[in-house]
Biopython code that builds the backbone (N, CA, C, O; Angstrom):
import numpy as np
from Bio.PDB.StructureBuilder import StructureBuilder

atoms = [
    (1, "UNK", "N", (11.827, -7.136, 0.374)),
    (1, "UNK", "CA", (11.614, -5.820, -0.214)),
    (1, "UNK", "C", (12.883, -4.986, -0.034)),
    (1, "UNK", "O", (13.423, -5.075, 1.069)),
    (2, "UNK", "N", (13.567, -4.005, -1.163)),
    (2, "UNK", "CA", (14.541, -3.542, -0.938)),
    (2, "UNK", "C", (14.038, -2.146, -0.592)),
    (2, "UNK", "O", (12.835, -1.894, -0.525)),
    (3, "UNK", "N", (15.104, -1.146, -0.352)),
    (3, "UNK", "CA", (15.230, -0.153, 0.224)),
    (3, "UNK", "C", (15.163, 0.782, -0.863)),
    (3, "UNK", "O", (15.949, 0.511, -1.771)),
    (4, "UNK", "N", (14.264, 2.077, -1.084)),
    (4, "UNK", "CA", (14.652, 2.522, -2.094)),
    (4, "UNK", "C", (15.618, 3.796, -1.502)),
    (4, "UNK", "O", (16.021, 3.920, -0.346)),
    (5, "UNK", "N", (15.848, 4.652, -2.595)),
    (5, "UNK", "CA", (16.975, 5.622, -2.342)),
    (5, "UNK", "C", (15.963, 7.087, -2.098)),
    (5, "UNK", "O", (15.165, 7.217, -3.025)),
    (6, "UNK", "N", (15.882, 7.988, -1.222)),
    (6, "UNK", "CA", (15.229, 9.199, -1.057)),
    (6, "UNK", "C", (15.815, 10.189, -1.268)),
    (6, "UNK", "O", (16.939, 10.517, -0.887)),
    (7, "UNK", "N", (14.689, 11.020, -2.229)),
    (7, "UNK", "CA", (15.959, 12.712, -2.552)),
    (7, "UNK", "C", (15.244, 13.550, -1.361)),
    (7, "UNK", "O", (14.088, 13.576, -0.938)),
    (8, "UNK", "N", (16.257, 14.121, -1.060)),
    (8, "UNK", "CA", (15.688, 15.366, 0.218)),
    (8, "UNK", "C", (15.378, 16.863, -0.507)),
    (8, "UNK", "O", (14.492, 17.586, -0.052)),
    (9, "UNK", "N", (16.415, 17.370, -2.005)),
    (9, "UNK", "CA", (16.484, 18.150, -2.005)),
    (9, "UNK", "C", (16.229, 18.367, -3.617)),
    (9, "UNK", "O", (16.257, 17.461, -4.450)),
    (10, "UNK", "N", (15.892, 20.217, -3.970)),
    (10, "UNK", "CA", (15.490, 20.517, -5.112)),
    (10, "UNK", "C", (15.796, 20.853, -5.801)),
    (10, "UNK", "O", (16.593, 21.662, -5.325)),
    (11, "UNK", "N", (15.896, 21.005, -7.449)),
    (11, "UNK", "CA", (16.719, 22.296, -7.949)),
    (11, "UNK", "C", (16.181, 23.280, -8.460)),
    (11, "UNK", "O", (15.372, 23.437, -9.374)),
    (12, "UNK", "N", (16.927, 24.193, -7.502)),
    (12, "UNK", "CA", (16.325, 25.695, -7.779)),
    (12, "UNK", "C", (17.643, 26.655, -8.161)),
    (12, "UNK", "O", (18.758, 26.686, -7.641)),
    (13, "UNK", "N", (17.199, 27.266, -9.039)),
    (13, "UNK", "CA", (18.225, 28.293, -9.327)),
    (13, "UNK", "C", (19.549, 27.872, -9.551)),
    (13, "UNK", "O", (20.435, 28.609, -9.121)),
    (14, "UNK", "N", (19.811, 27.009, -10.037)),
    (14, "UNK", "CA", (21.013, 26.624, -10.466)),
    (14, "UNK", "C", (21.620, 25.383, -9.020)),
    (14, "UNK", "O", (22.247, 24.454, -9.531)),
    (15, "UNK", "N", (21.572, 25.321, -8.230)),
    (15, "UNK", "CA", (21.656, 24.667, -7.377)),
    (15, "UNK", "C", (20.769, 23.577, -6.871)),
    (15, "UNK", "O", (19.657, 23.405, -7.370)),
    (16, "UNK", "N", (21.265, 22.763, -5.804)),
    (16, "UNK", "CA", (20.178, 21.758, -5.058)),
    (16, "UNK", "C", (19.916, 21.907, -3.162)),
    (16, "UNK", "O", (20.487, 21.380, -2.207)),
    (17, "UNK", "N", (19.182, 22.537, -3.238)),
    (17, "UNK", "CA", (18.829, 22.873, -2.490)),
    (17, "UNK", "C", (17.398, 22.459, -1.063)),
    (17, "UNK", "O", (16.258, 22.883, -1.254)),
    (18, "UNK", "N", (17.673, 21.780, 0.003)),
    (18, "UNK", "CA", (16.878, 21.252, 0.646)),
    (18, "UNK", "C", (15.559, 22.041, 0.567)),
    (18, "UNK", "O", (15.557, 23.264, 0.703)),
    (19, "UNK", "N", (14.356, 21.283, 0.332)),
    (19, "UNK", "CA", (13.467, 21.062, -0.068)),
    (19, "UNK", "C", (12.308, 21.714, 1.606)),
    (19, "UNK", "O", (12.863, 21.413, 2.663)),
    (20, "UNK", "N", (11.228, 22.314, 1.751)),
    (20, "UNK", "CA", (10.920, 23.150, 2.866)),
    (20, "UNK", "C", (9.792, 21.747, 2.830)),
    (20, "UNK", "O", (10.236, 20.905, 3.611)),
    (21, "UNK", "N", (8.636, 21.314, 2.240)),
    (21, "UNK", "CA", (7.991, 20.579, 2.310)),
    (21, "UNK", "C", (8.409, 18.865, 3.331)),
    (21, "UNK", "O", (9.516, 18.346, 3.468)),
    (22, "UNK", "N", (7.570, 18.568, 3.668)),
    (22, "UNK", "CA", (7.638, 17.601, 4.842)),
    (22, "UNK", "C", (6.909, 16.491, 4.389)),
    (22, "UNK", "O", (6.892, 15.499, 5.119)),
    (23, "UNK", "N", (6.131, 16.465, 3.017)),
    (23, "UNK", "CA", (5.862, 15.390, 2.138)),
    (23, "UNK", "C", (6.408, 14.627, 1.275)),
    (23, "UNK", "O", (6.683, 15.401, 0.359)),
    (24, "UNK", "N", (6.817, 13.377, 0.911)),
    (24, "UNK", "CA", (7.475, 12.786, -0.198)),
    (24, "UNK", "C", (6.635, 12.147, -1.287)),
    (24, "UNK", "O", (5.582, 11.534, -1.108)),
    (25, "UNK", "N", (7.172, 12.347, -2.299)),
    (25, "UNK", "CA", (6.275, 11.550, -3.299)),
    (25, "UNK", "C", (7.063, 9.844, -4.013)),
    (25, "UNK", "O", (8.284, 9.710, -4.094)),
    (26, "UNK", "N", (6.826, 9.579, -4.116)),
    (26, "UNK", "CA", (7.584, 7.782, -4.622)),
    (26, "UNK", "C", (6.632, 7.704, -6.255)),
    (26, "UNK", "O", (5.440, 7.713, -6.560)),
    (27, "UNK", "N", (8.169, 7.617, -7.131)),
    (27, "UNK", "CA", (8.235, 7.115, -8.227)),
    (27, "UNK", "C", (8.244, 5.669, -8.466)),
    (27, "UNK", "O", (9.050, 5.028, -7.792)),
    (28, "UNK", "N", (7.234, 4.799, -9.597)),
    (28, "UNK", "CA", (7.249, 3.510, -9.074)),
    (28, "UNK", "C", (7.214, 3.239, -10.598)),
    (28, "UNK", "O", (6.972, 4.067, -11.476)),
    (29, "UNK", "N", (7.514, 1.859, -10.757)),
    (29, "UNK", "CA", (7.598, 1.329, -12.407)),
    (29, "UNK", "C", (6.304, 1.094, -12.524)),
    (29, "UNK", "O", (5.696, 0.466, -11.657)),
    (30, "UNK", "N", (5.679, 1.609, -13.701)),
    (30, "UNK", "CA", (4.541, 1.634, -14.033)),
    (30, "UNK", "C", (3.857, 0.103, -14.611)),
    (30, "UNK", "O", (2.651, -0.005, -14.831)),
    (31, "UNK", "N", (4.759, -0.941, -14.795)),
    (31, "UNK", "CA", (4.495, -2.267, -15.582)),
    (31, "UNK", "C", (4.784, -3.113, -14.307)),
    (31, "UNK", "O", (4.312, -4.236, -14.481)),
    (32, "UNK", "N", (5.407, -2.990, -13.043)),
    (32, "UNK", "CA", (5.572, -4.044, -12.053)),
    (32, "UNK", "C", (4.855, -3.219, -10.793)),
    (32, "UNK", "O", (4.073, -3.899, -10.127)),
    (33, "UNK", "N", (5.018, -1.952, -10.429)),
    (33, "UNK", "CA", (4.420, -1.140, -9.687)),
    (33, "UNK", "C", (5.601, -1.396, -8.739)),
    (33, "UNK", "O", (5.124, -1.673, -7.639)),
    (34, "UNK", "N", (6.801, -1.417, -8.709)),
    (34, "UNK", "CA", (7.912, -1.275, -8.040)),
    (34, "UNK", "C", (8.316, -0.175, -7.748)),
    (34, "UNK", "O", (8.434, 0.745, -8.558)),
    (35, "UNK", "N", (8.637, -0.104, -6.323)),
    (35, "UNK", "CA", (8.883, 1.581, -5.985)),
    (35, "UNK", "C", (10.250, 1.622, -6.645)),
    (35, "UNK", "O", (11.015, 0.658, -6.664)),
    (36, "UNK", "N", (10.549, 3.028, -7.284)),
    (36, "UNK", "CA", (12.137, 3.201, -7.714)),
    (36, "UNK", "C", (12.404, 4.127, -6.844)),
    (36, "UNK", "O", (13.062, 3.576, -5.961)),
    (37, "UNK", "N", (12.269, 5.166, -6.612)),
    (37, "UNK", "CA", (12.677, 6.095, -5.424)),
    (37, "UNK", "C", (11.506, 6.944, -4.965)),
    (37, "UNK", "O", (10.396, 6.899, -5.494)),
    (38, "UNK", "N", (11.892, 7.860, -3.761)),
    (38, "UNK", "CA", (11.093, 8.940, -3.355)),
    (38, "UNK", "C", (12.053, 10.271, -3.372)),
    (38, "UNK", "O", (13.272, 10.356, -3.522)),
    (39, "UNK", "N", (11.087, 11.247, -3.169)),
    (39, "UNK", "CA", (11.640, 12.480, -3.359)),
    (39, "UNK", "C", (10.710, 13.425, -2.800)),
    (39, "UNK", "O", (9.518, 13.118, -2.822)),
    (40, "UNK", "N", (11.050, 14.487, -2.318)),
    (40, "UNK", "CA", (10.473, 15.486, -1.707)),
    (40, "UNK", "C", (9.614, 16.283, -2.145)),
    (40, "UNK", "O", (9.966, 16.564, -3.291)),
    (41, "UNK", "N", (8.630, 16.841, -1.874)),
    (41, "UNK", "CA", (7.404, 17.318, -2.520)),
    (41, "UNK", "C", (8.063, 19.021, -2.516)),
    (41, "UNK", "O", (8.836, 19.488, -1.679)),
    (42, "UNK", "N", (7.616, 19.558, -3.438)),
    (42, "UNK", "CA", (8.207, 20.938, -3.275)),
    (42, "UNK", "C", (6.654, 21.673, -2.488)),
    (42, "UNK", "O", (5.495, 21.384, -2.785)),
    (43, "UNK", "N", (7.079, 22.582, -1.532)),
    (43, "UNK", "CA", (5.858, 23.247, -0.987)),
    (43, "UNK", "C", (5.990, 24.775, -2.137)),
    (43, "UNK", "O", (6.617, 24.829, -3.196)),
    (44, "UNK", "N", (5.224, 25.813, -1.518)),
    (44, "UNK", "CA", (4.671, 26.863, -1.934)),
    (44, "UNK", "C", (6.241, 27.472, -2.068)),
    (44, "UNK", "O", (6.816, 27.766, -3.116)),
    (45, "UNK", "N", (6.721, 27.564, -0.789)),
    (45, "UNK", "CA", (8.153, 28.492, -0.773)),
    (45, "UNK", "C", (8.745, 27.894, -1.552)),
    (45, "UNK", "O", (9.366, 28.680, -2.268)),
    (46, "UNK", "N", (8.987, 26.358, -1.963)),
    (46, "UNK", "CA", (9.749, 26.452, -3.062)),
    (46, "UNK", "C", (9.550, 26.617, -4.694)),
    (46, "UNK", "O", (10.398, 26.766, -5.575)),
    (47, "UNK", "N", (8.555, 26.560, -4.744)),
    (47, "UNK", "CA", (7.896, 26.933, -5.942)),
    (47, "UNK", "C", (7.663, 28.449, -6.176)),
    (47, "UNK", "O", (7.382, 28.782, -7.327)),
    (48, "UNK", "N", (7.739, 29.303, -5.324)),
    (48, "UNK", "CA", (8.207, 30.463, -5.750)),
    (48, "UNK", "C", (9.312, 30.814, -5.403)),
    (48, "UNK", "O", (9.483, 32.032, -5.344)),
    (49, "UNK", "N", (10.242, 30.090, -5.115)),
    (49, "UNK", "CA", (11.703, 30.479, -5.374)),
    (49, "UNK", "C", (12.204, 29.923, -6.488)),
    (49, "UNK", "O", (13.205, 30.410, -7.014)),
    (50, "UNK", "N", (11.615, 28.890, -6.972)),
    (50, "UNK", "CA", (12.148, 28.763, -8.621)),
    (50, "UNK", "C", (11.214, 29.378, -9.429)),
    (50, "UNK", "O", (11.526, 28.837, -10.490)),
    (51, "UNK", "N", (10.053, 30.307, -9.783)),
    (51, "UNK", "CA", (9.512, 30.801, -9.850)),
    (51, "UNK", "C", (10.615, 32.135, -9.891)),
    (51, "UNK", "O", (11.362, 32.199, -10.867)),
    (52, "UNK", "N", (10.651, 32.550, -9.473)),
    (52, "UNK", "CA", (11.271, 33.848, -9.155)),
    (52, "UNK", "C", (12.871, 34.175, -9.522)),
    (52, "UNK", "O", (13.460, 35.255, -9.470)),
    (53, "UNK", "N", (13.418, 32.704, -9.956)),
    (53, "UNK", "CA", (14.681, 32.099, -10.536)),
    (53, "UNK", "C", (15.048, 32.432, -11.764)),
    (53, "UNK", "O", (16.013, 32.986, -12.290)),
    (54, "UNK", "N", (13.993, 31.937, -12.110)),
    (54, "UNK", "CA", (13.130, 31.733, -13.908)),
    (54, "UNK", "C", (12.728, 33.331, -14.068)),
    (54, "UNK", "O", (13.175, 33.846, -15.092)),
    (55, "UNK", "N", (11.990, 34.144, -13.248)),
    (55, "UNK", "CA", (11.559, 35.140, -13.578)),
    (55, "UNK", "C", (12.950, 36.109, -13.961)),
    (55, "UNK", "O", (13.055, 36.653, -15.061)),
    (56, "UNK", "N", (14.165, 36.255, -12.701)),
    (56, "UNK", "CA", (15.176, 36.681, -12.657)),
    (56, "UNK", "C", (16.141, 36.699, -14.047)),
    (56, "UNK", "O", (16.393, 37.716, -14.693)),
    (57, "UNK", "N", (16.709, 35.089, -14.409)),
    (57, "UNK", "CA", (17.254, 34.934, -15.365)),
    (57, "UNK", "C", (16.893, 34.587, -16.786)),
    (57, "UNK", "O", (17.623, 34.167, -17.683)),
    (58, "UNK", "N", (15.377, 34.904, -16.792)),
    (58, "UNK", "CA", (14.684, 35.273, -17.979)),
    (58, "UNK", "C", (14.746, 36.707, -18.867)),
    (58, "UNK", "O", (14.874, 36.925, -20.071)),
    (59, "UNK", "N", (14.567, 37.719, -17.496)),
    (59, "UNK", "CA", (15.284, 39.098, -17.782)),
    (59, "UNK", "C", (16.304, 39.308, -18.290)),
    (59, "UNK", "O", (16.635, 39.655, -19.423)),
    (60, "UNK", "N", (17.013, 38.995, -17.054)),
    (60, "UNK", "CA", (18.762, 38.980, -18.025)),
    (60, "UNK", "C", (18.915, 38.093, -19.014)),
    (60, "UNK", "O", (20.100, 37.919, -19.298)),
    (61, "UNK", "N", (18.033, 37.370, -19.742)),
    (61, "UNK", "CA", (18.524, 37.330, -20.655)),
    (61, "UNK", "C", (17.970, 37.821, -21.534)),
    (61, "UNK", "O", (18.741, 38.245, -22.395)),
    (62, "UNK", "N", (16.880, 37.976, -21.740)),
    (62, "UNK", "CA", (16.396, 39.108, -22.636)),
    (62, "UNK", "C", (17.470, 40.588, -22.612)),
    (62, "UNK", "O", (17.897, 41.006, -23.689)),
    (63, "UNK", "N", (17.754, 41.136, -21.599)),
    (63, "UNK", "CA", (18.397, 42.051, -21.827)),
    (63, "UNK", "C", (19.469, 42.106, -22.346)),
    (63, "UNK", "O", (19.967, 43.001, -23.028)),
    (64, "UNK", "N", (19.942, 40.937, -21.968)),
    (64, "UNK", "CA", (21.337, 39.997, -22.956)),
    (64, "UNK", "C", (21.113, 39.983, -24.393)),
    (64, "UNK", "O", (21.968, 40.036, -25.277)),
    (65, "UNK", "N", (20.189, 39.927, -24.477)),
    (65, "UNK", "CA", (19.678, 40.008, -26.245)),
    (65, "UNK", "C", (19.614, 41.063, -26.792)),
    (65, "UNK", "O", (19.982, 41.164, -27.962)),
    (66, "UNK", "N", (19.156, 42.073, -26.128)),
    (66, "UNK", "CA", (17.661, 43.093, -26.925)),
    (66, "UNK", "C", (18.980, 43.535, -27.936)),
    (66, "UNK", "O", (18.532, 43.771, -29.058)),
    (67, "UNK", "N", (20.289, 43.695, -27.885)),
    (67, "UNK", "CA", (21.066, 43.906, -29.291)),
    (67, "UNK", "C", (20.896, 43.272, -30.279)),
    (67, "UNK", "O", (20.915, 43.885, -31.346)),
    (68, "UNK", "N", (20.660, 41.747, -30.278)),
    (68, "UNK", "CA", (20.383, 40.850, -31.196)),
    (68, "UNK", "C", (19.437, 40.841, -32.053)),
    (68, "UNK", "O", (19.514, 40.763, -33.279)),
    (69, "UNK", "N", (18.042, 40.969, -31.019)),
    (69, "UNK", "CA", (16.856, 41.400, -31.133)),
    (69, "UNK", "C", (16.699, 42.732, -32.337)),
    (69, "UNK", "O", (16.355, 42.849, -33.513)),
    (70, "UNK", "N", (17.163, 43.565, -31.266)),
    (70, "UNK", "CA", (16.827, 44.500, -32.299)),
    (70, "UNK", "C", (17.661, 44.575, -33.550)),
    (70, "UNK", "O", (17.073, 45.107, -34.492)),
    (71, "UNK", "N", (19.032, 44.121, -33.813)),
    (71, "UNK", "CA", (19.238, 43.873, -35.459)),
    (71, "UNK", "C", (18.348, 42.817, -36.203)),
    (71, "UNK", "O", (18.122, 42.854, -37.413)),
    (72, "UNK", "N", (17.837, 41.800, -35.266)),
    (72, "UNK", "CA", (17.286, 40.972, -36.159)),
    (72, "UNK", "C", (15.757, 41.500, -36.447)),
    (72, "UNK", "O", (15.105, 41.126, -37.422)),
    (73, "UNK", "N", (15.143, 42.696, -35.165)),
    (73, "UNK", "CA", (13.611, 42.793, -35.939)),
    (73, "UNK", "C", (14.450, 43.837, -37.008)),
    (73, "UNK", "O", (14.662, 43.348, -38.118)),
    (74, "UNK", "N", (14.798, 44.817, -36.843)),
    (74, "UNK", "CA", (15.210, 45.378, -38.089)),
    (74, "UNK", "C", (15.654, 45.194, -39.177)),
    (74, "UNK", "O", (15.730, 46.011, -40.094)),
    (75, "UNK", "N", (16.192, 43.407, -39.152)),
    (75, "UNK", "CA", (16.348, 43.157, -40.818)),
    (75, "UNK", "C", (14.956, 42.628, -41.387)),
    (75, "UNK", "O", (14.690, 42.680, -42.588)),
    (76, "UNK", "N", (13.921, 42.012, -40.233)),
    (76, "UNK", "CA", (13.035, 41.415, -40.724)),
    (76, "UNK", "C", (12.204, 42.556, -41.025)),
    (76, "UNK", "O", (11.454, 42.243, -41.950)),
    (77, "UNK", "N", (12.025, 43.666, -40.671)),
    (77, "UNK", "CA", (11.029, 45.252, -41.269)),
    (77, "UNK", "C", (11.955, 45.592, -42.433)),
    (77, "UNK", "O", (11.673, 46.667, -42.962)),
    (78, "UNK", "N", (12.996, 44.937, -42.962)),
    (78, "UNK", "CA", (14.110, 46.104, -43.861)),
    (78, "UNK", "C", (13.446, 44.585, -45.269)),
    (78, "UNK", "O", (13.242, 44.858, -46.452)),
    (79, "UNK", "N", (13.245, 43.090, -44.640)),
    (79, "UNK", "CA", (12.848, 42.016, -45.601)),
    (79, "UNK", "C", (11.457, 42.406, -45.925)),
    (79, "UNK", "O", (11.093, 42.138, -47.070)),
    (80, "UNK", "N", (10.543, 43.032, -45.077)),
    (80, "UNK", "CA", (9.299, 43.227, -44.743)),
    (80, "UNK", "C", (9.140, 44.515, -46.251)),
    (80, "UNK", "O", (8.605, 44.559, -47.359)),
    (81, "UNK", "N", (10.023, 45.420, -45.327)),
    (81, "UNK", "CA", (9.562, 46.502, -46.849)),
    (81, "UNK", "C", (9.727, 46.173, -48.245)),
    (81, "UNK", "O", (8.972, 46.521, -49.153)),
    (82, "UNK", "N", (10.797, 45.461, -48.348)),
    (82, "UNK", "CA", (11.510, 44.833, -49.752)),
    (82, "UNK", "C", (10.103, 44.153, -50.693)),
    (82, "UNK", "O", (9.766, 44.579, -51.798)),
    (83, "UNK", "N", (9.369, 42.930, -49.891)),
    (83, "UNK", "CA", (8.830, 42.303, -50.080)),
    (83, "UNK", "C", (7.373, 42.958, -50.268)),
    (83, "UNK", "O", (6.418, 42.477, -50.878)),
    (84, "UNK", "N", (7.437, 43.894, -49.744)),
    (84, "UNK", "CA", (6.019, 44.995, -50.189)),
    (84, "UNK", "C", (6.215, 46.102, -51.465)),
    (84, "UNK", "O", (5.380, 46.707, -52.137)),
    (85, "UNK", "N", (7.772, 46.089, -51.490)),
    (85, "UNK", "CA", (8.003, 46.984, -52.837)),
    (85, "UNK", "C", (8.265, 45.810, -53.944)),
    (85, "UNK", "O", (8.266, 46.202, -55.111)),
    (86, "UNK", "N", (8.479, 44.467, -53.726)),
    (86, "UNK", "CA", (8.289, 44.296, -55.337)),
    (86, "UNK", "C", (6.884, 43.293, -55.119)),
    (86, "UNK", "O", (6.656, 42.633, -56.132)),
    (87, "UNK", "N", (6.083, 43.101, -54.193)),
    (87, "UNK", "CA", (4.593, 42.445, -54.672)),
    (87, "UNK", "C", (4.092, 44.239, -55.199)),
    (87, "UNK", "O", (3.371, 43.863, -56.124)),
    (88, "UNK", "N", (4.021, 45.190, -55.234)),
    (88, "UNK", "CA", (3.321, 46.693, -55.377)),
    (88, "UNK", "C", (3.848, 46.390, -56.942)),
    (88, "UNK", "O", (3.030, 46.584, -57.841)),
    (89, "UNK", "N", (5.340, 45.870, -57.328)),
    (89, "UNK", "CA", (5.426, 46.343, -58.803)),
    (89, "UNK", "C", (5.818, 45.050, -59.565)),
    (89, "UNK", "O", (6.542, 45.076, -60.560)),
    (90, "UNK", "N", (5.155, 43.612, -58.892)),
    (90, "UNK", "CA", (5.135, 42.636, -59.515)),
    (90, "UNK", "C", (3.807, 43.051, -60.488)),
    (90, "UNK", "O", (3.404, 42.268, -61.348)),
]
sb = StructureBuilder()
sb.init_structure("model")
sb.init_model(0)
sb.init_chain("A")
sb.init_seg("    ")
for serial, (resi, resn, name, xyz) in enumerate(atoms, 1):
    if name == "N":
        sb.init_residue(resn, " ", resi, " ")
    sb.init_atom(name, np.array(xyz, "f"), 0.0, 1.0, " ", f" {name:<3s}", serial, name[0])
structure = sb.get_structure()
């Protein structure tokens, strides 16, 4: 039996970062049932630190947008009216 290879750590937030959980889980080939590796179970703390990652750089990027945003809802209300003034005088 060979040795498989173990991940210790997670990625969160742009990084890899050791993993707080003390459980591993093992990936195995589903047609021979051969272990291919293990890897660290993410606990609670790390799941809301990528959680909270995602929440972070979801914002900024929306706020990164809302210029975009708002030219693009405003051409789609400027296509919106167009399209109500000629079905009114089709």
């Amino acid at each position: 039996m060979s040795t498989i290879k173990t991940y210790d750590t997670l990625y969160i937030n742009g990084t890899w970062q050791e993993g707080h959980s003390q459980h591993t889980l093992t990936n195995t080939n589903p047609f021979t049932d051969e272990a291919l590796y293990s890897y660290r179970a993410a606990d609670t703390t790390d799941v809301d630190a990528a959680y909270e990652a995602v929440r972070l750089r979801s914002y900024q990027w929306r706020m990164g947008h809302r210029k975009i945003y708002g030219r693009t809802l405003d051409q789609c209300e400027s296509l919106m009216l167009i399209s109500d003034s000629i079905n009114r005088y089709a």
